[in-house]
N, C-alpha and C positions, 0 to 999 in steps of 0.2 A: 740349781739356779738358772730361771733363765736369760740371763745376761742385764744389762743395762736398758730400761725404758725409758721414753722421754715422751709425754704426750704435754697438749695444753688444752685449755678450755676458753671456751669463749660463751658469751650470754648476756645474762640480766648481773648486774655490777655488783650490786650489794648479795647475789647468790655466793658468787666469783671470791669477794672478800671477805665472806663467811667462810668457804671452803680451803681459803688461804688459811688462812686464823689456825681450823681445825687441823689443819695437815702442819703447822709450822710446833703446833704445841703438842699435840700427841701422836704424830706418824713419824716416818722415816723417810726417807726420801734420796734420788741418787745427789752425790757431792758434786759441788758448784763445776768442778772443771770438767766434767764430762757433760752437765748441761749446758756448757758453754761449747766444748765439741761438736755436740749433737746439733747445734743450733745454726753452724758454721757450717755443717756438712751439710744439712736441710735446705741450706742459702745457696748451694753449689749446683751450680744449671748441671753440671756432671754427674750431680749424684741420682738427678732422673731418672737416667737409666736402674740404675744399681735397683733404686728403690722401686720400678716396674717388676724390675723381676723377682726382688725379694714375696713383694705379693702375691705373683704369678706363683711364686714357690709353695706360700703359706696355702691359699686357695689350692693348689691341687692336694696339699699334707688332707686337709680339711675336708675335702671330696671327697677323698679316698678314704680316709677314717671313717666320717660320717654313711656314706653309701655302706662300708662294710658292715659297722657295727647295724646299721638298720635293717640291713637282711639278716641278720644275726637275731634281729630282734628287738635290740634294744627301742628302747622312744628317744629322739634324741632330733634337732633342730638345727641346721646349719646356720653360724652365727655370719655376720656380713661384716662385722670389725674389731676382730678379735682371734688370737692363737686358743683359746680358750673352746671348749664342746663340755655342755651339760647335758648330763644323761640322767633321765630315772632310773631309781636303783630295782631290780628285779623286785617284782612281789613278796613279799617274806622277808626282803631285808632291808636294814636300815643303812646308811650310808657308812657308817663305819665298819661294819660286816661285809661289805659291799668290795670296801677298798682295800678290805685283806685278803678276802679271797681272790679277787683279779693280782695282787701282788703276789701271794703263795703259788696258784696257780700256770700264773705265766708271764709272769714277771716284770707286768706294769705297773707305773707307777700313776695312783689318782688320786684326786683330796678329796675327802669326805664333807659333801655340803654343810653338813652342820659343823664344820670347823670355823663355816662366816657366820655361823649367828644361828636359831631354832630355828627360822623359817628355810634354813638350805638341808634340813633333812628330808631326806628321799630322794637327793639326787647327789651326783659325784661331778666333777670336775676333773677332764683330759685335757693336757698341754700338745698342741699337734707343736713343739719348737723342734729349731734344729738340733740333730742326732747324727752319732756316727754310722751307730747301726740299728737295726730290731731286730724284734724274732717273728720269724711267723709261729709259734707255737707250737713248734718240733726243736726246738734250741738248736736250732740252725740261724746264724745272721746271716741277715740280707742287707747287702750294702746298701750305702745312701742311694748309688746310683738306679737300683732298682725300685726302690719305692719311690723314688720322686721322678721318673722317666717319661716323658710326654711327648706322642706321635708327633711328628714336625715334617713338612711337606718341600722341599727345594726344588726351585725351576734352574735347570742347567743350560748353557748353551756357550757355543763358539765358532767363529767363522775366520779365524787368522790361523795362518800353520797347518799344523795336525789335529785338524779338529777333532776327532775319534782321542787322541792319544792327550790331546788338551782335558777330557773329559773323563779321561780314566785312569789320570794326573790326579785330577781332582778329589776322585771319588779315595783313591789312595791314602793321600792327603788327608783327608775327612777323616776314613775306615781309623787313621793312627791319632787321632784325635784324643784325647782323654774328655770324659763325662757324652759322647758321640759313639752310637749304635748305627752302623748302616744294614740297613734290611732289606730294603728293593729298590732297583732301577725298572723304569719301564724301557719299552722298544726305544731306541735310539733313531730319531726322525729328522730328515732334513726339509728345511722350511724358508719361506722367502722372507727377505730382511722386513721389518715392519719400520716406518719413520723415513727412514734414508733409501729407497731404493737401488742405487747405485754402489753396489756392495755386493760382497759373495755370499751366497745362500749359507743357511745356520745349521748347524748339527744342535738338535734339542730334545731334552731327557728329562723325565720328572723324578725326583730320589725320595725314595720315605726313609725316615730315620725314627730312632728315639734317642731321647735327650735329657740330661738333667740340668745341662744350659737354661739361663731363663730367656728370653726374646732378643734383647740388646747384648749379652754371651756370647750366642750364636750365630749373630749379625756380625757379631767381630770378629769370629771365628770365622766365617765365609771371608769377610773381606782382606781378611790376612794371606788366605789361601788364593785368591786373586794376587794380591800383590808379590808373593814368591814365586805365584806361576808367570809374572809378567807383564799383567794388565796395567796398560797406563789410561788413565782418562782422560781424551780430549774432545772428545764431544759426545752430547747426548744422542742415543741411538745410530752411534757412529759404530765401525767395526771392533769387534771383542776379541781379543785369545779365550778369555775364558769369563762367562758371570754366572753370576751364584745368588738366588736369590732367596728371601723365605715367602714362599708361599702361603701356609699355613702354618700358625703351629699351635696346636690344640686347639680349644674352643676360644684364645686369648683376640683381643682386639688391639691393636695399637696404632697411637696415630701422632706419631713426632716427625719434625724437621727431615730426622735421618731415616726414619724406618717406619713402615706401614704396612702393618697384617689384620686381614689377610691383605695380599697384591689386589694393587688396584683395578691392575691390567689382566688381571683372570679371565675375565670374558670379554678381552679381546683378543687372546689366545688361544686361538683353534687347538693346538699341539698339547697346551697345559691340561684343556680338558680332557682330551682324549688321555693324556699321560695320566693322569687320575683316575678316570672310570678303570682304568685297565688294571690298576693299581691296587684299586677297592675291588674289582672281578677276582685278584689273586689273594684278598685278605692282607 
């Protein structure tokens, strides 16, 4: 099962009340108190986030599926809203044949298209939902965290204290993180304040990581590790102990109140660029 759905529809009225009708008399449907949850958490300006990243999550399941199974061979179409992947069923089989041998074989599970009606034979039906584990096909599991792990880029810097030792606090910090992989620091560079002038030059580093955080995760997770290292906010572009920012992370865009990726200020950081190219030179 994959969990509780709640979608709605919107349109032409008498479509609308037609489809009421049919679903109220012969379907099934989730019970009223959990479409009344669902509707309550949808209305929650808080649940933005959640639900940024829950997509971000789906969309990479979905990439990664689809790009594999298509070098594999398969035909198969990336959907745009939907956990759902139709695939045509190999030559020679029909979809029920289909969906036994990937289950005997290796131990997926898919629905055979003509389970919706004659016209869905010759094709199968994949659920990219969440899972605890898979296999790659050697009956070895691979954790969640490695199929859903997405390259993510952080701008580091600090000019209060020990700035060196501010930034390798950090990186510490990070490293003991759960669902957080750190993979590379570039050269550690000092840099002149940008905004306020009158301020001690910045110690600045660019970090790759992977991740199974989604965007807003991982935003709370830097800014948590600011606030135990110290950082108080009183003004913009004023002096840091420590910030932590996301520069990139994956191919994702976002553009809220709190958080914007990529950084807006990328090219107007001399240091970020260089910290990247140097970055992508090492793989």
């Amino acid at each position: 099962m994959t969990g509780w759905r709640i979608a709605w529809v919107c349109g032409n009225a008498g479509l609308i009340k037609g489809l009421a009708t049919i679903k109220d008399s012969v379907d099934s449907g989730t019970f009223q108190a959990i479409q009344e949850a669902a509707m309550a958490a949808l209305e929650d300006p808080a649940s933005e986030a959640f639900i940024r990243d829950m997509r971000a999550l789906y969309k990479r399941r979905r990439d990664l599926f689809v790009d594999a199974m298509t070098k594999a061979g398969w035909k198969m179409q990336k959907p745009s809203a939907t956990f759902y992947v139709w695939a045509r069923t190999p030559k020679g089989f029909n979809s029920t044949e289909t969906a036994g041998k990937i289950l005997d074989e290796v131990g997926v599970v898919c629905t055979p298209g003509v389970g919706f009606g004659p016209s869905g034979e010759g094709l199968c039906a994949f659920c990219v939902e969440r899972r605890r584990e898979a296999h790659d096909g050697s009956g070895r599991a691979d954790s969640k965290d490695e199929m859903d792990q997405v390259t993510a880029y952080i701008g580091i810097g600090s000019n209060m204290g020990d700035r060196k030792q501010n930034i390798l606090r950090s990186l510490e910090m990070l490293s003991n993180t759960k669902h957080v992989q750190v993979d590379q620091l570039s050269t550690i560079c000092e840099t002149r304040p940008i905004g306020i002038r009158a301020q001690r030059s910045f110690l600045n580093a660019i970090l790759k990581i992977r991740t199974s955080l989604g965007p807003g995760g991982l935003h709370k997770v830097l800014m948590d590790i600011e606030t135990k290292l110290g950082r108080v906010r009183l003004q913009r572009w004023g002096p840091r102990l420590i910030d932590l920012d996301i520069l990139y992370y994956g191919d994702e865009v976002v553009n809220t109140p709190t958080l914007k990726i990529p950084h807006p200020e990328i090219a107007n950081r001399p240091f970020v660029q260089a910290g990247l190219r140097e970055l992508a030179a090492h793989g």
